[in-house]
C-alpha positions as CSV (number, residue, x, y, z in Angstrom):
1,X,-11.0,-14.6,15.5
2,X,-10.5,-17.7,13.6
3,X,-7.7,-19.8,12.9
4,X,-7.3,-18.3,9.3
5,X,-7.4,-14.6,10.4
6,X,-4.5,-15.7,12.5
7,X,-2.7,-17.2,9.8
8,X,-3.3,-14.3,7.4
9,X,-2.0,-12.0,10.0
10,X,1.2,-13.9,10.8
11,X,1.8,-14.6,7.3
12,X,1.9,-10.5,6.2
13,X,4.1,-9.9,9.5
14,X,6.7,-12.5,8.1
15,X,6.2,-11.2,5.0
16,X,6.7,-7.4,6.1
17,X,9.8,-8.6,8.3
18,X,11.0,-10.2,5.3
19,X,10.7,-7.3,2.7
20,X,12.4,-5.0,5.5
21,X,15.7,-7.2,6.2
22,X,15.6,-8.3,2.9
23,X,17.6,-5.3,1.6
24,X,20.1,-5.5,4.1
25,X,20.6,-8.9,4.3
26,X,21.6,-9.0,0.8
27,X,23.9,-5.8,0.6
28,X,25.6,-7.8,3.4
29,X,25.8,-11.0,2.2
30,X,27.2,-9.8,-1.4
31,X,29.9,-7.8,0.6
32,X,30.9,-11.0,2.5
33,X,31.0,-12.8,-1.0
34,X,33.4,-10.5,-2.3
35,X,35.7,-9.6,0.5
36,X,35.9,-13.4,1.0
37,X,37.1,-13.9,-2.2
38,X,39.6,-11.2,-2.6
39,X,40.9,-12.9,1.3
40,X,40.9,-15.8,-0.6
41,X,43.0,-14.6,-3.8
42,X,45.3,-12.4,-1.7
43,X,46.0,-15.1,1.5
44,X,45.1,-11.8,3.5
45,X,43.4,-13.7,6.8
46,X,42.4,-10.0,8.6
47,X,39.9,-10.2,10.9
48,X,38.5,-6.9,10.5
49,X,38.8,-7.0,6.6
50,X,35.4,-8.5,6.7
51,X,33.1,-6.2,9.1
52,X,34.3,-2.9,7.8
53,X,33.0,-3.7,4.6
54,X,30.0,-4.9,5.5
55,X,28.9,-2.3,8.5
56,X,29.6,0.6,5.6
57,X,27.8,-1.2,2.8
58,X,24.8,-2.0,5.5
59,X,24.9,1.4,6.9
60,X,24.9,3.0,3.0
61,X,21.9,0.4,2.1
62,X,19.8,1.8,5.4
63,X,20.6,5.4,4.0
64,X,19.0,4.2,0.5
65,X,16.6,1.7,1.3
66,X,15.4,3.7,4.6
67,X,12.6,5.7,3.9
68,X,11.0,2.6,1.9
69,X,11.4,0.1,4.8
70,X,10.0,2.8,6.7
71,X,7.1,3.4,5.0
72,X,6.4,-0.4,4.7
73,X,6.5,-1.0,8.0
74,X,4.1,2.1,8.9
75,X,1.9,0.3,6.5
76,X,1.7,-2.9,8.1
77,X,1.3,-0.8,11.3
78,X,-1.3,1.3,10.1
79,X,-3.5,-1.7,8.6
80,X,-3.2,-3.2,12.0
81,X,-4.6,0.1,13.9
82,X,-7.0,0.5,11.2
83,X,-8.8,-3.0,11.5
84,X,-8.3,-3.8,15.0
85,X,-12.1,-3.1,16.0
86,X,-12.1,-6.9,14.0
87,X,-9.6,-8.1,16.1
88,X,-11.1,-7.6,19.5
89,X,-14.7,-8.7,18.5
């Protein structure tokens, strides 16, 4: 294995982790956004105000976006199975 092959691998595992989380991530950083400015136009300081919105918006994005990060990360898993007679030799 060479120092490239390495590379290449790590570089589509970051890239499928990235395509995965990326969904979610954003669902959850656009709820924050919002519910931070409605705290900030109402002077509502609630704890709790902010993780219900965000666990039900993440929780309705894995609903959605499921079966795709599923089938990307079977992907990535099957390419590895499928090629790893290069790996060991």
């Amino acid at each position: 294995m060479s120092s490239e092959f390495v590379i290449s691998m790590a570089e589509n595992g970051i890239w499928t982790v990235l395509l995965v989380a990326g969904p979610l991530l954003l669902v959850a950083l656009g709820l924050g956004l919002l519910v931070s400015i409605f705290q900030a136009t109402t002077q509502i300081q609630e704890q709790t105000l902010a993780f219900i919105p965000k666990i039900v918006g993440v929780l309705a994005s894995l609903v959605i976006f499921g079966p795709w990060m599923l089938s990307q990360v079977t992907n990535f898993a099957y390419q590895i199975f499928s090629n790893l007679h290069r790996y060991i030799g």
